[in-house]
N, CA, C, O and CB atoms as a CASP TS submission, in Angstrom:
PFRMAT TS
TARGET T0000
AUTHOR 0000-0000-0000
METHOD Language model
MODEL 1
PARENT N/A
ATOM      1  N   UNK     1     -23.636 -45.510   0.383  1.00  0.00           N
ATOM      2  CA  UNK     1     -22.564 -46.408   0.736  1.00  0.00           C
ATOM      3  C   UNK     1     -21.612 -46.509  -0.457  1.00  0.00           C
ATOM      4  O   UNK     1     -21.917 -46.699  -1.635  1.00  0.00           O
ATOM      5  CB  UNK     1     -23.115 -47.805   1.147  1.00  0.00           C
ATOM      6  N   UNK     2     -20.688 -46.384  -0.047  1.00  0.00           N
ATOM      7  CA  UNK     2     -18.977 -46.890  -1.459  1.00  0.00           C
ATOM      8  C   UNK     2     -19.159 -48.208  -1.388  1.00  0.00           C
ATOM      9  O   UNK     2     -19.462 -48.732  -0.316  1.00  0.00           O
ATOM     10  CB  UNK     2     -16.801 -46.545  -0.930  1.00  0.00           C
ATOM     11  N   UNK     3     -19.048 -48.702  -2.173  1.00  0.00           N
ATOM     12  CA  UNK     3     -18.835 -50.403  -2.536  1.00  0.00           C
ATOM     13  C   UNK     3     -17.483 -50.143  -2.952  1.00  0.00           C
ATOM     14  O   UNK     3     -17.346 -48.982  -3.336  1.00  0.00           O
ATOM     15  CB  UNK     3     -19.913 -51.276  -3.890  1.00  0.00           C
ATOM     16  N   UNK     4     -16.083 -51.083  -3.018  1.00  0.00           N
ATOM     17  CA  UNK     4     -14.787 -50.872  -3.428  1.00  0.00           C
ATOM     18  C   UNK     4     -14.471 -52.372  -3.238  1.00  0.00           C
ATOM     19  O   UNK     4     -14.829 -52.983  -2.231  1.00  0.00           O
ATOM     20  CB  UNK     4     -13.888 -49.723  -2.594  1.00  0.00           C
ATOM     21  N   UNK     5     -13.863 -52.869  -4.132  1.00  0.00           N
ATOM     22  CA  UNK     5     -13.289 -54.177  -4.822  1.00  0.00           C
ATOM     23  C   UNK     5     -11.983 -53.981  -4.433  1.00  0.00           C
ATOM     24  O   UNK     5     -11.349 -53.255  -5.199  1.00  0.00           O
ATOM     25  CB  UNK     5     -13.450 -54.371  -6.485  1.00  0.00           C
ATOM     26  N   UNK     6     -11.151 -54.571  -3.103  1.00  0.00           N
ATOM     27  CA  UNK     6      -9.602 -54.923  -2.955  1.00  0.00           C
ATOM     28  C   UNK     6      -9.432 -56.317  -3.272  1.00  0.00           C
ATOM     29  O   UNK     6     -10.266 -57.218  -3.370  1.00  0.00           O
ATOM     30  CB  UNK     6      -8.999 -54.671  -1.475  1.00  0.00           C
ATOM     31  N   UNK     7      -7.732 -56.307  -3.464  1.00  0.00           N
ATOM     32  CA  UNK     7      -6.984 -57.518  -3.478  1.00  0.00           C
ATOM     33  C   UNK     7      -6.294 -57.490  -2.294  1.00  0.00           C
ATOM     34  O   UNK     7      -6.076 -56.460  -1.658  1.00  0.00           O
ATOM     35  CB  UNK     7      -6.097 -57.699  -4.626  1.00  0.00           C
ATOM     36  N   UNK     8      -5.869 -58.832  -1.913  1.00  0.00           N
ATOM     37  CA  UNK     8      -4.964 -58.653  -0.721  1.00  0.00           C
ATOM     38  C   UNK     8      -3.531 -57.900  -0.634  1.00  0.00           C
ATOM     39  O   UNK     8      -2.618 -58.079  -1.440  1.00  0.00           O
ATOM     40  CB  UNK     8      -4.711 -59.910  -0.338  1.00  0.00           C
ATOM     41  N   UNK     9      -3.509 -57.454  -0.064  1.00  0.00           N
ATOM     42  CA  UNK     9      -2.190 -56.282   0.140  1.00  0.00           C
ATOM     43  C   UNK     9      -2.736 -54.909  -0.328  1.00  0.00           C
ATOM     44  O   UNK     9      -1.995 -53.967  -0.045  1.00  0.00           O
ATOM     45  CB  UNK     9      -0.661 -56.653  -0.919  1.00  0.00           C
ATOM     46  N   UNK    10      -4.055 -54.553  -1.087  1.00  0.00           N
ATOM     47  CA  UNK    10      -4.501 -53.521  -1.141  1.00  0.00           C
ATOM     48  C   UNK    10      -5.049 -52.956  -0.131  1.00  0.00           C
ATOM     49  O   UNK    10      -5.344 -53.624   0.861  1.00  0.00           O
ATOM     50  CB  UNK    10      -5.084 -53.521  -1.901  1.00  0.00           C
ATOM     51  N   UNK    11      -5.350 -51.255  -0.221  1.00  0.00           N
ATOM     52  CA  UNK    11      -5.509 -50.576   0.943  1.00  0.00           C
ATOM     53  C   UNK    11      -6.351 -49.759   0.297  1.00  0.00           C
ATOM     54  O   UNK    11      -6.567 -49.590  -0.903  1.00  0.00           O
ATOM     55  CB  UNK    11      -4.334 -50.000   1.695  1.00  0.00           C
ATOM     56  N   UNK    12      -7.011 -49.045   1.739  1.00  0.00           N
ATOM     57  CA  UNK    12      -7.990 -48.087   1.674  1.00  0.00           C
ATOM     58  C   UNK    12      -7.673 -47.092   2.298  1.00  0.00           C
ATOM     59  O   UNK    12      -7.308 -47.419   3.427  1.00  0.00           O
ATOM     60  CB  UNK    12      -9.104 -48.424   2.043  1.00  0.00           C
ATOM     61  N   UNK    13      -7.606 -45.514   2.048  1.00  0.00           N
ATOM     62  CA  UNK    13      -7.731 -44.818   2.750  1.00  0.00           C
ATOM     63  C   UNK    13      -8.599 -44.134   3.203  1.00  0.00           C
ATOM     64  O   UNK    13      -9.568 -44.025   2.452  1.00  0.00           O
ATOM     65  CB  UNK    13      -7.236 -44.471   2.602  1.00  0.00           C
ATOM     66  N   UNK    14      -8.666 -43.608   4.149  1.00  0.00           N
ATOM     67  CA  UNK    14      -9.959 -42.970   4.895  1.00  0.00           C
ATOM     68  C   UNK    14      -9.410 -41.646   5.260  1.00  0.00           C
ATOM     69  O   UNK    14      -8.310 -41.842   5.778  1.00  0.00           O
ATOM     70  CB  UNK    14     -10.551 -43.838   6.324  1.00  0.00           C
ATOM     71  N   UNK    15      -9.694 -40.370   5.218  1.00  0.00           N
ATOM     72  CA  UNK    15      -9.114 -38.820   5.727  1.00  0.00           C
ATOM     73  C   UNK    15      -7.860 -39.131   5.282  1.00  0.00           C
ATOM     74  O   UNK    15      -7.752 -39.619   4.157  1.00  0.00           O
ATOM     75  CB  UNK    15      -9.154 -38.295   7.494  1.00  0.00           C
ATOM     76  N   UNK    16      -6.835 -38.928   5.993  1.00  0.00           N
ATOM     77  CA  UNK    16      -5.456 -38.973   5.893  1.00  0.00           C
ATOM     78  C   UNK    16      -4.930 -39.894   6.672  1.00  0.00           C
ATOM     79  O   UNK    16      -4.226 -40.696   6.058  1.00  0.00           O
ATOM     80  CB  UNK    16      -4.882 -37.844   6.142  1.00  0.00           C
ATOM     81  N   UNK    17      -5.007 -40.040   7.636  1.00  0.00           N
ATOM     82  CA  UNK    17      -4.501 -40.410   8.921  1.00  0.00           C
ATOM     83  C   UNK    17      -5.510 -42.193   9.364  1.00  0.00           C
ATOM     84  O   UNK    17      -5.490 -42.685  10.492  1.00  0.00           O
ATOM     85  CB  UNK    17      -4.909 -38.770  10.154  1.00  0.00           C
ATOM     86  N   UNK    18      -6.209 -42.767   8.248  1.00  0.00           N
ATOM     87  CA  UNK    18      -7.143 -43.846   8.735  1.00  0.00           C
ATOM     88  C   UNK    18      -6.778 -44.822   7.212  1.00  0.00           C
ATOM     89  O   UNK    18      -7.132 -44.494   6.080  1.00  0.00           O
ATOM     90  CB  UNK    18      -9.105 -43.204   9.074  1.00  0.00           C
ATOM     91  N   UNK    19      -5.871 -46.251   7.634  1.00  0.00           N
ATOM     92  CA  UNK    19      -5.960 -46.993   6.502  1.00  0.00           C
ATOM     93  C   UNK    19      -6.379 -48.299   6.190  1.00  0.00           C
ATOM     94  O   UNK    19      -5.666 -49.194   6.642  1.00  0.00           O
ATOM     95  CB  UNK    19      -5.059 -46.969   6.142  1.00  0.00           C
ATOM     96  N   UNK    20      -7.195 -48.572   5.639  1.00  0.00           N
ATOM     97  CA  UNK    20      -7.741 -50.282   5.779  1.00  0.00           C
ATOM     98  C   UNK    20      -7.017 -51.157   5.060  1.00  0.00           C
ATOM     99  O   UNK    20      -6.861 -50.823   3.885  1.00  0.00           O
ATOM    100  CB  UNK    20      -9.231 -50.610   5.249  1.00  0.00           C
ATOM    101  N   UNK    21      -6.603 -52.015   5.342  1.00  0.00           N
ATOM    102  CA  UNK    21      -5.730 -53.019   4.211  1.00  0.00           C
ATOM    103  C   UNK    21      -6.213 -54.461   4.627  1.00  0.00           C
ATOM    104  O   UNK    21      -6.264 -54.929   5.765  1.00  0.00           O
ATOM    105  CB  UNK    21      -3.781 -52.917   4.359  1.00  0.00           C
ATOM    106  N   UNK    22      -6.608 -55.141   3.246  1.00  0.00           N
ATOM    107  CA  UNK    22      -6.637 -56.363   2.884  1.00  0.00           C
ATOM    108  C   UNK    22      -5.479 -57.341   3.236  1.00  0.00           C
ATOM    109  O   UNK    22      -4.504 -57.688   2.570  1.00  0.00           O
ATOM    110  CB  UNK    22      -6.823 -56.291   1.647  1.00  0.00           C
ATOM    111  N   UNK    23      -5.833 -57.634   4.328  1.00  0.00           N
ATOM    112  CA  UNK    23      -4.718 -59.344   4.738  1.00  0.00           C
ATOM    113  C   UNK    23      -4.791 -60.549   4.417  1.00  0.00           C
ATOM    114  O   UNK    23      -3.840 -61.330   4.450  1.00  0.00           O
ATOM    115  CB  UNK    23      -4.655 -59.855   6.000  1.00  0.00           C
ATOM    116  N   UNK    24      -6.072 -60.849   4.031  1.00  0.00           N
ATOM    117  CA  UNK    24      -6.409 -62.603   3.518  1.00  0.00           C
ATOM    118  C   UNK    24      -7.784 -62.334   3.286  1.00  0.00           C
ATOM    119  O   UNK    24      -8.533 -61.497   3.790  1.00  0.00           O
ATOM    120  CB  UNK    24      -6.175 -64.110   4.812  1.00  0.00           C
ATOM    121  N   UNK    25      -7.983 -63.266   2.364  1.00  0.00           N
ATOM    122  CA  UNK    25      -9.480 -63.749   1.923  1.00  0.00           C
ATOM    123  C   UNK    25      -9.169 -65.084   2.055  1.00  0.00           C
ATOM    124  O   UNK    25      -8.233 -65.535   1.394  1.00  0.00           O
ATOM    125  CB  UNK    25     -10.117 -63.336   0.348  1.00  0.00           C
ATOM    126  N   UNK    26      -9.952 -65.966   2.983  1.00  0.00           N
ATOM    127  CA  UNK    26     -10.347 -67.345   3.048  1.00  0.00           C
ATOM    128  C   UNK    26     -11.947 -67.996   3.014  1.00  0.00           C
ATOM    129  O   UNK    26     -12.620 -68.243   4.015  1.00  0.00           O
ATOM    130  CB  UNK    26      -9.759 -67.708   4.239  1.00  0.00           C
ATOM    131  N   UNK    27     -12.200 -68.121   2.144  1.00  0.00           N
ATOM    132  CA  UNK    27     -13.436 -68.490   1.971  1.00  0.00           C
ATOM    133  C   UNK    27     -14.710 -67.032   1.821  1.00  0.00           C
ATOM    134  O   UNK    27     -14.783 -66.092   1.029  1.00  0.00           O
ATOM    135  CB  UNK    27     -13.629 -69.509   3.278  1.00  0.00           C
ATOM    136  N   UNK    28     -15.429 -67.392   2.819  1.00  0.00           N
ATOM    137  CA  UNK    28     -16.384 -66.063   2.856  1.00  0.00           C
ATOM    138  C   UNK    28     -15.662 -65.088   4.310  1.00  0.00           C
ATOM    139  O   UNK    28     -16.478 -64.221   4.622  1.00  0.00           O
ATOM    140  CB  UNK    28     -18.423 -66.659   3.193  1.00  0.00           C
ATOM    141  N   UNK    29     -14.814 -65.055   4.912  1.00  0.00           N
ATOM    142  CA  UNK    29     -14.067 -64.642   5.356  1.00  0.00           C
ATOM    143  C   UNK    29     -12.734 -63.674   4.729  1.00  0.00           C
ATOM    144  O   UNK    29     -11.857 -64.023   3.938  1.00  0.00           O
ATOM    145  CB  UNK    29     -13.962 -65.549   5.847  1.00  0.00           C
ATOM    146  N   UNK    30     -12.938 -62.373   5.382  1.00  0.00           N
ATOM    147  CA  UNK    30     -11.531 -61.118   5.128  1.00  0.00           C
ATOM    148  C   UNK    30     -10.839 -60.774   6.238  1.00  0.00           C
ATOM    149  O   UNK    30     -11.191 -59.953   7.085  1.00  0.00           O
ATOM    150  CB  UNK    30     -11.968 -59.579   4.607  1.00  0.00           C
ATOM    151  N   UNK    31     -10.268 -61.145   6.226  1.00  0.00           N
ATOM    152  CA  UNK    31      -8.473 -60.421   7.553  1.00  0.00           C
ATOM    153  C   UNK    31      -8.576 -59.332   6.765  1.00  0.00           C
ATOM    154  O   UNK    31      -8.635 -59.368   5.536  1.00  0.00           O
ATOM    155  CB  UNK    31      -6.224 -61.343   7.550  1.00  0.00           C
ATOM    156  N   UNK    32      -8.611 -57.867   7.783  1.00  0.00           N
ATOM    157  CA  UNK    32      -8.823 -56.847   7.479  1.00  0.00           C
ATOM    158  C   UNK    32      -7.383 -56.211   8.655  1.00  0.00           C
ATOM    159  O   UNK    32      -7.207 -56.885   9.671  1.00  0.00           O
ATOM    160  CB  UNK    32     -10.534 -56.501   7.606  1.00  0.00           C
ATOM    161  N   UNK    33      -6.587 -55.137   8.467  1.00  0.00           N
ATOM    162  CA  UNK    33      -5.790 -54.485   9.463  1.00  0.00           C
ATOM    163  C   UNK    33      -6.390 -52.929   8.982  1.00  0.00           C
ATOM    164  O   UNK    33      -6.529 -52.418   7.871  1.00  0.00           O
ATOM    165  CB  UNK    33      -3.927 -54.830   9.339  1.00  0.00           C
ATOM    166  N   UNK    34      -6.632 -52.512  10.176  1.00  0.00           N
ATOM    167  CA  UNK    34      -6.671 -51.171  10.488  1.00  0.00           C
ATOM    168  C   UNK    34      -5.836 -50.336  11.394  1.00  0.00           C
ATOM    169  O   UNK    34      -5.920 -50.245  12.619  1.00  0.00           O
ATOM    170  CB  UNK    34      -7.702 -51.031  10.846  1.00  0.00           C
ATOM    171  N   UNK    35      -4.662 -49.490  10.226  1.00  0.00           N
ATOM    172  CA  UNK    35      -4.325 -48.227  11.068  1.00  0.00           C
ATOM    173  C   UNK    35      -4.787 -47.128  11.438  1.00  0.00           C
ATOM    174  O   UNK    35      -4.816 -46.375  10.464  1.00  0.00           O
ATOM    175  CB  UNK    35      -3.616 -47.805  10.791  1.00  0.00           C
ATOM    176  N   UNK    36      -5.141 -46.673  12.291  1.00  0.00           N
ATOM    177  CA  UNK    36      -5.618 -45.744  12.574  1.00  0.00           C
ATOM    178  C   UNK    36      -4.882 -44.688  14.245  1.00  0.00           C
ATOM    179  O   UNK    36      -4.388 -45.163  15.267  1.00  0.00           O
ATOM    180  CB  UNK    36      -7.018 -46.374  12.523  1.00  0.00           C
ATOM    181  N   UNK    37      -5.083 -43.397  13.923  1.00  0.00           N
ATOM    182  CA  UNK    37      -4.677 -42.468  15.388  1.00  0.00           C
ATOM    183  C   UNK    37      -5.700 -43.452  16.876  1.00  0.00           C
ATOM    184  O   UNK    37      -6.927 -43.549  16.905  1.00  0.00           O
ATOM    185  CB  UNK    37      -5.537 -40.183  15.095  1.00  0.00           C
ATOM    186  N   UNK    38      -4.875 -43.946  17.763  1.00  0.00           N
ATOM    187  CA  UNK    38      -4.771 -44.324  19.294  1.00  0.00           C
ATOM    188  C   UNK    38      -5.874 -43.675  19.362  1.00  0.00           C
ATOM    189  O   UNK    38      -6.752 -44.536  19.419  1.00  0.00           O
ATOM    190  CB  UNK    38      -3.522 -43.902  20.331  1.00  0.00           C
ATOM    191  N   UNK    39      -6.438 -42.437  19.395  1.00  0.00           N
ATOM    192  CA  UNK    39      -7.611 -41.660  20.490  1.00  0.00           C
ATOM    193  C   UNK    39      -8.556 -42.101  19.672  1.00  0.00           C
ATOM    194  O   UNK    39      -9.516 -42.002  20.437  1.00  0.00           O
ATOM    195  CB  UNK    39      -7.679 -39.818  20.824  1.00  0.00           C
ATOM    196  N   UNK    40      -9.226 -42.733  18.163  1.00  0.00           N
ATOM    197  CA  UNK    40     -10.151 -43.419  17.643  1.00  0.00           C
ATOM    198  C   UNK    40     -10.366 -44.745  18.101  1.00  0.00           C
ATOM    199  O   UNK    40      -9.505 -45.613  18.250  1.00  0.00           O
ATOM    200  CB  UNK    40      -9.976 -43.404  16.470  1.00  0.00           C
ATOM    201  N   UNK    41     -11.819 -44.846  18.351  1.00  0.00           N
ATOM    202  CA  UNK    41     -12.339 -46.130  19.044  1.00  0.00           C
ATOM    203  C   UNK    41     -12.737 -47.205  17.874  1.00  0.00           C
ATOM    204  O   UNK    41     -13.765 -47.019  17.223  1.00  0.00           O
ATOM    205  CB  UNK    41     -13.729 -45.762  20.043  1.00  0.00           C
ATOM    206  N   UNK    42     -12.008 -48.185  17.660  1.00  0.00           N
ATOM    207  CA  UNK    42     -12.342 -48.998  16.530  1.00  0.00           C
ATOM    208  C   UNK    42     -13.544 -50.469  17.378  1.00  0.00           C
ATOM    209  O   UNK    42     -13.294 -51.177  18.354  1.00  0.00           O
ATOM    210  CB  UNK    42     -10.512 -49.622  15.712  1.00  0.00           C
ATOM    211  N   UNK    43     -14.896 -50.436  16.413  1.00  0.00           N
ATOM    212  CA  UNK    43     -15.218 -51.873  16.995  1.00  0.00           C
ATOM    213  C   UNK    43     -15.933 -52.476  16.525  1.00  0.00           C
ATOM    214  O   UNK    43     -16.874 -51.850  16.038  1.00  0.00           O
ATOM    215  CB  UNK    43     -15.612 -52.033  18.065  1.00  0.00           C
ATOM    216  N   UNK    44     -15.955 -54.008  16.370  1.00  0.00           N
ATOM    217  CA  UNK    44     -17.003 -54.608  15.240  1.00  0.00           C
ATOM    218  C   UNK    44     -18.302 -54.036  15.369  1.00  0.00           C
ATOM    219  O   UNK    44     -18.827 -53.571  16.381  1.00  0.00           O
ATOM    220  CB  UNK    44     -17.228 -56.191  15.332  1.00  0.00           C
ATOM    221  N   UNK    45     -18.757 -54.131  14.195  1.00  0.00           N
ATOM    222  CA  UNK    45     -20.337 -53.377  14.479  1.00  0.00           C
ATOM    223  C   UNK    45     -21.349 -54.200  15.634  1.00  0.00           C
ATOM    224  O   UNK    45     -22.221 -53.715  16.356  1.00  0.00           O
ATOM    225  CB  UNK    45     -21.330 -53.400  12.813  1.00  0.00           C
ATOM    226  N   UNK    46     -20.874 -55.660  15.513  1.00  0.00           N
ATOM    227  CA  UNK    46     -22.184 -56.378  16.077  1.00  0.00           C
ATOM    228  C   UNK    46     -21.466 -55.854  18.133  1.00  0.00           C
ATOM    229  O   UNK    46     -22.367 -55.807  18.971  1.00  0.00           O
ATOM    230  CB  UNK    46     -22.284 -58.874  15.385  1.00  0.00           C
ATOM    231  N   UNK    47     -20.453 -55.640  18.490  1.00  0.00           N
ATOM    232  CA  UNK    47     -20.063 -55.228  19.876  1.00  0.00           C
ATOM    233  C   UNK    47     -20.590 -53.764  19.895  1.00  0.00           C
ATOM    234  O   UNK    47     -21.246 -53.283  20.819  1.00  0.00           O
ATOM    235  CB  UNK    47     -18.379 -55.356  20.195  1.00  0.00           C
ATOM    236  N   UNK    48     -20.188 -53.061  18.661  1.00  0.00           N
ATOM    237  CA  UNK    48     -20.953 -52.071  18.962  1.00  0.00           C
ATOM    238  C   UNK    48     -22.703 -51.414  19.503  1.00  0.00           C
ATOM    239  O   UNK    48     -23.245 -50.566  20.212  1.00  0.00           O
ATOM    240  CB  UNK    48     -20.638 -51.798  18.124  1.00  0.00           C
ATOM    241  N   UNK    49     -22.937 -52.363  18.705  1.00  0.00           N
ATOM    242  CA  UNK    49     -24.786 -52.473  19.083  1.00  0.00           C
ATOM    243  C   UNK    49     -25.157 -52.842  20.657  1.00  0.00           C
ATOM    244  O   UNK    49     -26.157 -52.456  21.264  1.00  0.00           O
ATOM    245  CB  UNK    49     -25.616 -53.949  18.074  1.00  0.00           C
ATOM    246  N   UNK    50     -24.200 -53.604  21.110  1.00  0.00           N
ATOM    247  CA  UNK    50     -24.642 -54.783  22.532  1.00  0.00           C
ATOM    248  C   UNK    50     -23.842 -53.412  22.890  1.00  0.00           C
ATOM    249  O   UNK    50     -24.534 -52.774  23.683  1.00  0.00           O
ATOM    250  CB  UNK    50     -23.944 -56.950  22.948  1.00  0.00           C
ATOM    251  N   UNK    51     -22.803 -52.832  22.631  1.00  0.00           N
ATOM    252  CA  UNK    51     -23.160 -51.532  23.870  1.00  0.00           C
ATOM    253  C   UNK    51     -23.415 -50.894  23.884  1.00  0.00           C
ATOM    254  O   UNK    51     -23.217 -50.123  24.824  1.00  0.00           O
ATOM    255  CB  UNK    51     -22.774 -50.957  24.506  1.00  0.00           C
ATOM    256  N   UNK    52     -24.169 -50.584  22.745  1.00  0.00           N
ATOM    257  CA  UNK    52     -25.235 -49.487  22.852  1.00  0.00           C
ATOM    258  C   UNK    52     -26.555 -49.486  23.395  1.00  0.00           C
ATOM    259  O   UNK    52     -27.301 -48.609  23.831  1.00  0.00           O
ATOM    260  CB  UNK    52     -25.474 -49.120  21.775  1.00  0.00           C
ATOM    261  N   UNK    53     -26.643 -50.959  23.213  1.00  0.00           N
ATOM    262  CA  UNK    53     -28.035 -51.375  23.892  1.00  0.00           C
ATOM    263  C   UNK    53     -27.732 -51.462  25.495  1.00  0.00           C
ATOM    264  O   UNK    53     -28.623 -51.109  26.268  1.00  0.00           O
ATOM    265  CB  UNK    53     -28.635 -52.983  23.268  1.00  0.00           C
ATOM    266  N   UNK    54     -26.804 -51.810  25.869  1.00  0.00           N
ATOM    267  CA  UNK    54     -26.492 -51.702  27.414  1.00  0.00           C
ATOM    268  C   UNK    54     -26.552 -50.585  28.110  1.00  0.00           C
ATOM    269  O   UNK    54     -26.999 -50.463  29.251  1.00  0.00           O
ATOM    270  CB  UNK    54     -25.320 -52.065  27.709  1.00  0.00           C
ATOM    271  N   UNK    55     -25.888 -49.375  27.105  1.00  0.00           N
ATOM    272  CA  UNK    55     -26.091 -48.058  27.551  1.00  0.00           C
ATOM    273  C   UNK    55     -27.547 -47.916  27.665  1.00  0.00           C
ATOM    274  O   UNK    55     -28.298 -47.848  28.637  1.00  0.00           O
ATOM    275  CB  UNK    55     -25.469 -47.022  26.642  1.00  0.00           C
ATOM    276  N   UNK    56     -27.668 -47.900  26.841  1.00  0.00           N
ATOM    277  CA  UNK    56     -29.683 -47.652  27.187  1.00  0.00           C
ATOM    278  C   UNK    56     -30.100 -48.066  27.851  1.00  0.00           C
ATOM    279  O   UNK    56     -30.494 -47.194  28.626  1.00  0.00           O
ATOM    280  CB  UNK    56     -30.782 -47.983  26.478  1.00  0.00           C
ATOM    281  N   UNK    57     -30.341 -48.937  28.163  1.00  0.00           N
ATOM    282  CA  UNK    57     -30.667 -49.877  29.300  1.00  0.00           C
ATOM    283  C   UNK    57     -30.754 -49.386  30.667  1.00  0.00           C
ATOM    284  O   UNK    57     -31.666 -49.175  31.467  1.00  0.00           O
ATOM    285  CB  UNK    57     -29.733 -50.879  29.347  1.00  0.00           C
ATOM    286  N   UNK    58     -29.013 -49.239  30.654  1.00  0.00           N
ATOM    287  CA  UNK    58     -28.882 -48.421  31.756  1.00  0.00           C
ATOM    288  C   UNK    58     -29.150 -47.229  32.005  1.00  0.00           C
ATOM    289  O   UNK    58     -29.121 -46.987  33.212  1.00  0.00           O
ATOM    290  CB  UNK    58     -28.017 -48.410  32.028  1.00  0.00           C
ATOM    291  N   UNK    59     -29.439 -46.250  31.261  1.00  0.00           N
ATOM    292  CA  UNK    59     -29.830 -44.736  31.154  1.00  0.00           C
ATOM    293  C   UNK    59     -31.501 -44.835  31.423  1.00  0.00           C
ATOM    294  O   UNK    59     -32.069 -43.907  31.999  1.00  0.00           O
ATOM    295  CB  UNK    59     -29.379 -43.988  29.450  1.00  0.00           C
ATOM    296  N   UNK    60     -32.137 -45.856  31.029  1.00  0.00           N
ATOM    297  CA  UNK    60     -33.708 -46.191  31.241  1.00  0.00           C
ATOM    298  C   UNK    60     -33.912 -46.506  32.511  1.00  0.00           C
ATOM    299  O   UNK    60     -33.961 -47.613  33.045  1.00  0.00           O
ATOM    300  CB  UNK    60     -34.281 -47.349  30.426  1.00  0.00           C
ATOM    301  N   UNK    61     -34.030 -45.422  32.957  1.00  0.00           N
ATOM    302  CA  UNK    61     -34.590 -45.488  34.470  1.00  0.00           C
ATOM    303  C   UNK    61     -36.495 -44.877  34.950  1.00  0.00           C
ATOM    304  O   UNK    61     -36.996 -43.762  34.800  1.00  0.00           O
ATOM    305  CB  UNK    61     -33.322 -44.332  35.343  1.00  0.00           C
ATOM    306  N   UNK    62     -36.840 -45.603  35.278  1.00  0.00           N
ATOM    307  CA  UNK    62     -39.260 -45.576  35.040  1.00  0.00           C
ATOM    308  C   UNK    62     -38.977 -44.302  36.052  1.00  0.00           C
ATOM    309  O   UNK    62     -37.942 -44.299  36.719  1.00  0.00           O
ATOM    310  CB  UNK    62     -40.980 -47.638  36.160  1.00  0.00           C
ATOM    311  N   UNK    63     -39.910 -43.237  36.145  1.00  0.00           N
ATOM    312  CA  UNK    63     -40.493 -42.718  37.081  1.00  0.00           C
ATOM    313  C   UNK    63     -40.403 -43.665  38.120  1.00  0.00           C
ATOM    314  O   UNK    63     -39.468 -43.492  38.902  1.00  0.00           O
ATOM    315  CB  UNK    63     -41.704 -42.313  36.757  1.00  0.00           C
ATOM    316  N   UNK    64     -40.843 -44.233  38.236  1.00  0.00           N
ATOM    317  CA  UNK    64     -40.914 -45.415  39.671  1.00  0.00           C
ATOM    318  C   UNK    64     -39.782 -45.222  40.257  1.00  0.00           C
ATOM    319  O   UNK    64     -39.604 -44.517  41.250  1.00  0.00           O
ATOM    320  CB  UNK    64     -41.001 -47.161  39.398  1.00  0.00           C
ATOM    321  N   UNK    65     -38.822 -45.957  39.555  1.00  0.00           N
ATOM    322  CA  UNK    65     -37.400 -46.068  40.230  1.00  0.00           C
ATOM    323  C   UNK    65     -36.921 -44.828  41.133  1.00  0.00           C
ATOM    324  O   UNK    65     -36.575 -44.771  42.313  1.00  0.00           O
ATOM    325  CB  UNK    65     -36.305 -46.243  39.067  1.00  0.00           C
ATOM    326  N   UNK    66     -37.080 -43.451  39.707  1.00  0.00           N
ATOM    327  CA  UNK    66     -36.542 -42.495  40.643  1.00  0.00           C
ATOM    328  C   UNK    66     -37.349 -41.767  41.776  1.00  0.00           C
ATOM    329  O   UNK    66     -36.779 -41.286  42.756  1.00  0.00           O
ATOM    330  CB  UNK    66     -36.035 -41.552  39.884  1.00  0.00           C
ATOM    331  N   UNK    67     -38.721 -41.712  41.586  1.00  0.00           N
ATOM    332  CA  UNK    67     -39.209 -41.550  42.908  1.00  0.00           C
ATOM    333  C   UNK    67     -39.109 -42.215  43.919  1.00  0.00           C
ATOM    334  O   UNK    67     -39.285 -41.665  45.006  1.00  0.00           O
ATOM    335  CB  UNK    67     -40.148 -41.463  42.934  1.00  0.00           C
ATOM    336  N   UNK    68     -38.726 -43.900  43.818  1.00  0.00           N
ATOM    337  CA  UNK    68     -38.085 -44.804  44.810  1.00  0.00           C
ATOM    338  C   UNK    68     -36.495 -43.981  45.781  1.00  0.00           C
ATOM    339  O   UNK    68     -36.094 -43.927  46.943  1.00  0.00           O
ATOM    340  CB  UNK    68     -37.594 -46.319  43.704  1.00  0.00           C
ATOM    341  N   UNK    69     -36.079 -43.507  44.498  1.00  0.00           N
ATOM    342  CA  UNK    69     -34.634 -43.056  44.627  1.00  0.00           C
ATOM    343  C   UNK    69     -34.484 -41.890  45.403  1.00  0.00           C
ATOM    344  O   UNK    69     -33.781 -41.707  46.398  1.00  0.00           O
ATOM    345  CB  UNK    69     -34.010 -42.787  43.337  1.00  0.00           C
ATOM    346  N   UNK    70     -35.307 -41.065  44.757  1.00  0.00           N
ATOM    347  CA  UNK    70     -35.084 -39.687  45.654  1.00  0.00           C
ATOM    348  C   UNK    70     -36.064 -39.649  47.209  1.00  0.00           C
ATOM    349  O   UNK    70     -35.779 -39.064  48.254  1.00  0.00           O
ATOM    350  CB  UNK    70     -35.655 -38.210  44.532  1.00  0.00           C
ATOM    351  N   UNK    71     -36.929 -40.252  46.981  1.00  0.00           N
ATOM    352  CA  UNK    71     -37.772 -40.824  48.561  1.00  0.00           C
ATOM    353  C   UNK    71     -36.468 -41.445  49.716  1.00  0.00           C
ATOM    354  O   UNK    71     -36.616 -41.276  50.927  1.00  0.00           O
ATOM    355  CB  UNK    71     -39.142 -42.582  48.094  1.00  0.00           C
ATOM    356  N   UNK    72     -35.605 -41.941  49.325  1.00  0.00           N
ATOM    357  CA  UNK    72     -34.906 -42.745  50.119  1.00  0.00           C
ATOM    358  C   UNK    72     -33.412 -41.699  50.507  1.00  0.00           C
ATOM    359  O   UNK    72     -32.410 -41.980  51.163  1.00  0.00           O
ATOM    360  CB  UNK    72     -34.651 -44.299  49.234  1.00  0.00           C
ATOM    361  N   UNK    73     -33.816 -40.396  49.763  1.00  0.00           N
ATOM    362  CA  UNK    73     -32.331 -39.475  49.705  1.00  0.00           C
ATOM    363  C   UNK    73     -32.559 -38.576  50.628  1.00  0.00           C
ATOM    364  O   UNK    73     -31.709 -37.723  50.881  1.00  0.00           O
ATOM    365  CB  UNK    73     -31.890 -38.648  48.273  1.00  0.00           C
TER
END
């Protein structure tokens, strides 16, 4: 992992085309803006997890089910 120390109005770059910039520090709280290219999916990590776990979820289908499933096809 990079550890990196900004001030507000400082920036980060990422490849070329990906930039993070410091908007506010209030307390234990950072306003963060990210530019980045439209076809990149930006998302907090903790939304990211809940849909990843949903995907699974849903992809977890028992033997049971699908022999239920294809019995009925």
């Amino acid at each position: 992992m990079l550890v990196l120390t900004r001030k507000i109005n400082e920036s980060i770059i990422i490849e070329e085309d990906i930039k993070i910039k410091i908007l506010e520090v209030k307390g234990e709280k950072v306003k963060i803006g990210i530019i980045a290219p439209k076809h990149l999916t930006i998302l907090r990590d903790e939304l990211y997890q809940e849909v990843s776990q949903q995907n699974k979820k849903a992809s977890d289908i028992s033997d049971k089910s699908l022999k239920e499933l294809f019995k009925n096809i």
